[in-house]
N, C-alpha and C positions, 0 to 999 in steps of 0.2 A: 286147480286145487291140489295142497301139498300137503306133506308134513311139514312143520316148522323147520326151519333150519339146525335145533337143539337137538331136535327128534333124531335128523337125520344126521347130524355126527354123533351122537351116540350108538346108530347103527352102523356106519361107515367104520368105529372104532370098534364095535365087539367084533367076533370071529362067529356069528353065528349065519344061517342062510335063511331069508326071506325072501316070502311067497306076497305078495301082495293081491286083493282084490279089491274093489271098491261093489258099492252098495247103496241101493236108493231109492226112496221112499218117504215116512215118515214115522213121528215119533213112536213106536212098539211094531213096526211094521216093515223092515227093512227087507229087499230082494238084492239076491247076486246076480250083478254086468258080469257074464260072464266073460266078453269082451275086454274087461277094462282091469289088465292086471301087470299094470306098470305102477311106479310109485308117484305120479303125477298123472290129474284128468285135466281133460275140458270139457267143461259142464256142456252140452248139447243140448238144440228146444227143446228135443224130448224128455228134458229131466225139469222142465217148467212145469210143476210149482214144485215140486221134489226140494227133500234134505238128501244131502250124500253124505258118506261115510267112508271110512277107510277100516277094512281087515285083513290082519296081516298073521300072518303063519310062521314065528319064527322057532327054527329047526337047529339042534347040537346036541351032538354025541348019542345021535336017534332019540332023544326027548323031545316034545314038540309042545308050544306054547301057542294061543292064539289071543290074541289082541284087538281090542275095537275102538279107533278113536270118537270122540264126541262128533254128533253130527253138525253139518254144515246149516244154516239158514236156508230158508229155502232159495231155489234158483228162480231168480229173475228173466225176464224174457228180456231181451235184444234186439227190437224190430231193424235196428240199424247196420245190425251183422260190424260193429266195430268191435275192433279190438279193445278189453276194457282193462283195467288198473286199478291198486289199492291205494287211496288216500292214508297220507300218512299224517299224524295228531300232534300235535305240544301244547303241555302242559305250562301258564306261567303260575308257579305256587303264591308270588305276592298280590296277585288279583283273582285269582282261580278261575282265570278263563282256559277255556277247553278251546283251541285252533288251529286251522291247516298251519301247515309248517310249509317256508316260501320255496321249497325244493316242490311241494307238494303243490300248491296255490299256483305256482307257473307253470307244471305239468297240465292241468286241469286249464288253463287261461289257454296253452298252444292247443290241447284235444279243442276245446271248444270252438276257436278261431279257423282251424284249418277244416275240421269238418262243419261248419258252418251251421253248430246247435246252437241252443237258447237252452236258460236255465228254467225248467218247469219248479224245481222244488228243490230248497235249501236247506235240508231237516237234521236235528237234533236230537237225539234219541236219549230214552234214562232205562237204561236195560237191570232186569233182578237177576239175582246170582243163578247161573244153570240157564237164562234165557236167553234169546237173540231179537232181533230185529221184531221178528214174526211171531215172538214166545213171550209174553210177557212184556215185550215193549212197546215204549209209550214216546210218540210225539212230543217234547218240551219246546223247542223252539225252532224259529228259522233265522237265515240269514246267514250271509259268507263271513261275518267279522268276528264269529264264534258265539260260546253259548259259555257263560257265567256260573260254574257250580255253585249250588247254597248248601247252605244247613235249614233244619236235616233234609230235607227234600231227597240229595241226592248224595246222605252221607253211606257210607257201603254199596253204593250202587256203580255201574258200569255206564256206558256212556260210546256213543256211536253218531257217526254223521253217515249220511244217505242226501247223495243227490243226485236229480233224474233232468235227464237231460231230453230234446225233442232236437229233429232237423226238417228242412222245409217240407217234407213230407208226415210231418207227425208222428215221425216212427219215432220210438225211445229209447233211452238205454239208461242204464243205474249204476253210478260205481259208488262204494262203500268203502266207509276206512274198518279199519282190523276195530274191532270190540275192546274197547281201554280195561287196563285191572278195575276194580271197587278203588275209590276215593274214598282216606280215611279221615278227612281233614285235619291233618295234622303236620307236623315237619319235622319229626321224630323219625331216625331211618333206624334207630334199631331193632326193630321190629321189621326188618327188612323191605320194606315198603312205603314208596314214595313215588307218588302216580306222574310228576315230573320226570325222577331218572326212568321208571321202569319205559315211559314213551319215549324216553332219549335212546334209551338201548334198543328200539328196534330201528334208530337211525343209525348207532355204530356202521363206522365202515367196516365191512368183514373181506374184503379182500386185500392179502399181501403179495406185492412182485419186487422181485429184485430185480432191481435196475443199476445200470453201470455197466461195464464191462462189456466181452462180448458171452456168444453162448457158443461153443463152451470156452469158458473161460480162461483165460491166460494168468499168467502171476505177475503181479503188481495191480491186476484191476480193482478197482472201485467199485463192490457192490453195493447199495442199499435196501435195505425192506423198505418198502414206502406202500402206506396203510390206503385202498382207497376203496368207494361202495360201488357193490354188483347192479347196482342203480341208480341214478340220478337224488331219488328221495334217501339214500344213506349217506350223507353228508358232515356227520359227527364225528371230530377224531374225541374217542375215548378218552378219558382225564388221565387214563392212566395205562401206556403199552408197555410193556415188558418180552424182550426179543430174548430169544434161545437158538445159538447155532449149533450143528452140528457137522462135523466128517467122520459121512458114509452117517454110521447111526449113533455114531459116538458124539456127546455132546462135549464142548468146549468153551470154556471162559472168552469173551470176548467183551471187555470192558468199554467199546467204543458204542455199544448196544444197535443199533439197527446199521452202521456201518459197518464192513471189512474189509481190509484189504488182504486178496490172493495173496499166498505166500508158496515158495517155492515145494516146501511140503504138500500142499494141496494137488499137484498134480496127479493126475490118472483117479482123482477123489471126488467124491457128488459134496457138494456144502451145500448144507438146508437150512432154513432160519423158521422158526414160528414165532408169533405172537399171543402175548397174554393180556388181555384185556380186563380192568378192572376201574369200578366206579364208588359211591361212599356206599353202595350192598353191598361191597364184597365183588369175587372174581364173576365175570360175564363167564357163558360157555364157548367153549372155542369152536368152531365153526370149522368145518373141514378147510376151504379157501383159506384159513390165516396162517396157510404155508406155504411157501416155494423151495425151491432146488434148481442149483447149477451142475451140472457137471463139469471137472476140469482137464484140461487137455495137456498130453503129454506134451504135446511140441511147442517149441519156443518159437513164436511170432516176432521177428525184426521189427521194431517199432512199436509194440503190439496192435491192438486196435478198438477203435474207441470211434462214437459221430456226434456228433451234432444239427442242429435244425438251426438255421440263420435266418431271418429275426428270430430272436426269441420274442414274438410275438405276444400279446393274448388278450380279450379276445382274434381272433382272424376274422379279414374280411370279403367279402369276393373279389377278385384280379390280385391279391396280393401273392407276391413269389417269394416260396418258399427254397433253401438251397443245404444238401447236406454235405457241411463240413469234416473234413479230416484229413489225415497226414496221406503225404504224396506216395502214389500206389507207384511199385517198383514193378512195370507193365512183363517185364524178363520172369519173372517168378510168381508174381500176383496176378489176378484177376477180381472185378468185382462186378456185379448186380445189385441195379436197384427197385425196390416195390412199394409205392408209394400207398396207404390204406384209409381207408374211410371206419372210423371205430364208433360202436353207439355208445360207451363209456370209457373212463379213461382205462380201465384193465381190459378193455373187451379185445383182444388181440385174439383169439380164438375162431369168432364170430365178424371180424373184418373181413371187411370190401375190399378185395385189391381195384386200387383207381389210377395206376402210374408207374411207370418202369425207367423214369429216365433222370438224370442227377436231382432236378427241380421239376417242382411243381409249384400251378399259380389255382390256386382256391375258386370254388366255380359255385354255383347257386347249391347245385345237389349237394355241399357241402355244407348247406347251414342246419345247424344244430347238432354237428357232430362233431368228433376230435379227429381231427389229420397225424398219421403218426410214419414210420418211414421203417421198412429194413433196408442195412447194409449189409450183402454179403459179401466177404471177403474169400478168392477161394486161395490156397495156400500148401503148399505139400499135398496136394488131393486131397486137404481135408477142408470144409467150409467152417467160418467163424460167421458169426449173423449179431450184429447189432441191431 
């Protein structure tokens, strides 16, 4: 359980200091975990049947403010101790169905496959404004091929699916998608509101990397921002991205927009690029992730340096070999290393498996369902370059 991702770059951008706790309980009745005072929980049996909450303490220039967000639905029990997930919604405005979206629908088909559940219940929910799940909501329908809003039935109303799953021991677990805005049925966005985009915006991809070049960069490289999601289910490029670079914190015109190429000037300089995100509401919020930074390096590299991955494959299959390409290493003055990763998304370079050290790699079963990605490092003047 978090704050939204809006929440949180809005905090990440002010200059003030939070205190976080969390809280739980029920509706008029909330107790402080004193335990639990980081900005992310995991809900524990012991908060079955519990609403949680988040309060937060934010502090500047010795003035102190405190904050409570709305509470959570209650907590569902787990008999199966897996790990669980949020379903993600789309909206199609020309038949006003309400359904998983196929990022989401093939998530929930491999959870269920490899842990070897059965669907107990396919449920549909018609939630009032201020309620959840367990407040005010009401069962409308079941089934995986979604649920049909009408008029009026479910006109200003919110909207939710819940499905609980069993394994051969009858144990269960429940994953839930996020609570949709109110459907206003209509297709009028000036009024900012359109239960289509506002469900597409929480599949925007919110992660920017630059890729190209090496790190740190050389002059003549090729960087681009290339937009991609912190998840499997954010899958949506935005209708509309808008890049901004800068050197060091100085921003600069760069008319090629999510390209550049290092210029001779950039040396000894960090260049950063954000992205701006906007749909027919107007601009999205920008998300801490929709920026990166290179730093660039004084010394000039012979050839520079740059790789490649042969086949450009995709998808990969097991025994196929992979091989990284590039220009002939001058063994007198160069050296290089290589580390071959296992990634759960395409930006997760953070969170990678090293699985290989040696020019090539051939793709192995542990490899299915993730991305294969490779550093090269070049070392150089004593100083390392990493593709």
């Amino acid at each position: 359980v978090s704050l939204t991702p809006a929440d949180k770059a809005a905090i990440a951008a002010s200059s003030v200091n939070v205190e976080y706790l969390w809280q739980s309980g029920d509706i008029g009745n909330f107790v402080n975990m004193s335990m639990a005072t980081l900005e992310d929980y995991i809900a524990q049996g012991s908060d079955v049947p519990k609403r949680l909450r988040l309060m937060l303490t934010l502090e500047s220039g010795g003035d102190k403010v405190v904050l409570v967000s709305q509470p959570t639905g209650k907590v569902q029990s787990n008999d199966t101790n897996l790990d669980t997930f949020a379903l993600f919604l789309q909206f199609d405005s020309s038949s006003n169905v309400l359904s998983l979206t196929d990022a989401s629908k093939s998530r929930l088909d491999e959870f269920i496959t490899v842990n070897d559940l059965t669907v107990l219940d396919y449920q549909w929910w018609r939630i009032p404004e201020s309620g959840d799940f367990d407040l005010g909501g009401e069962w409308v329908d079941s089934g995986a091929n979604g649920y049909r809003l009408r008029s009026p039935d479910d006109v200003e109303m919110s909207h939710g699916l819940r499905v609980t799953l069993a394994n051969l021991n009858n144990d269960t677990v429940t994953l839930f998608s996020a609570i949709t805005p109110a459907w206003d049925d209509n297709k009028n966005t000036a009024d900012n509101r359109d239960l289509e985009i506002e469900l597409a915006r929480l599949r925007y991809m919110d992660v920017v990397t630059l890729q190209g070049g090496s790190t740190p960069a050389l002059t003549d490289d090729e960087l681009e921002a290339v937009l991609s999601g912190s998840i499997p289910e954010k899958d949506l490029q935005p209708p509309v991205v808008q890049y901004e670079w800068f050197r060091d914190t100085q921003s600069f015109d760069n008319p090629r927009g999510a390209q550049y190429t290092v210029i001779v000037n950039d040396a000894g300089k960090r260049l950063a690029v954000t992205a701006q995100l906007s749909d027919d509401l107007g601009e999205v919020l920008v998300f801490p992730e929709l920026q990166a930074s290179r730093q660039v390096s004084n010394t000039t590299v012979p050839g520079g340096w740059s790789i490649s991955l042969t086949p450009q494959a995709s998808p990969l299959y097991v025994g196929q070999r992979l091989d990284v390409a590039h220009r002939p290493i001058d063994s007198s003055l160069e050296s290089i290393s290589y580390e071959w990763l296992r990634l759960e998304t395409v930006s997760g370079w953070k969170t990678a498996q090293s699985i290989g050290s040696l020019r090539s790699y051939s793709v192995t079963e542990d490899d299915i369902g993730s991305y294969i990605g490779v550093r090269a490092t070049l070392t150089f003047n004593n100083e390392n370059f990493v593709c």
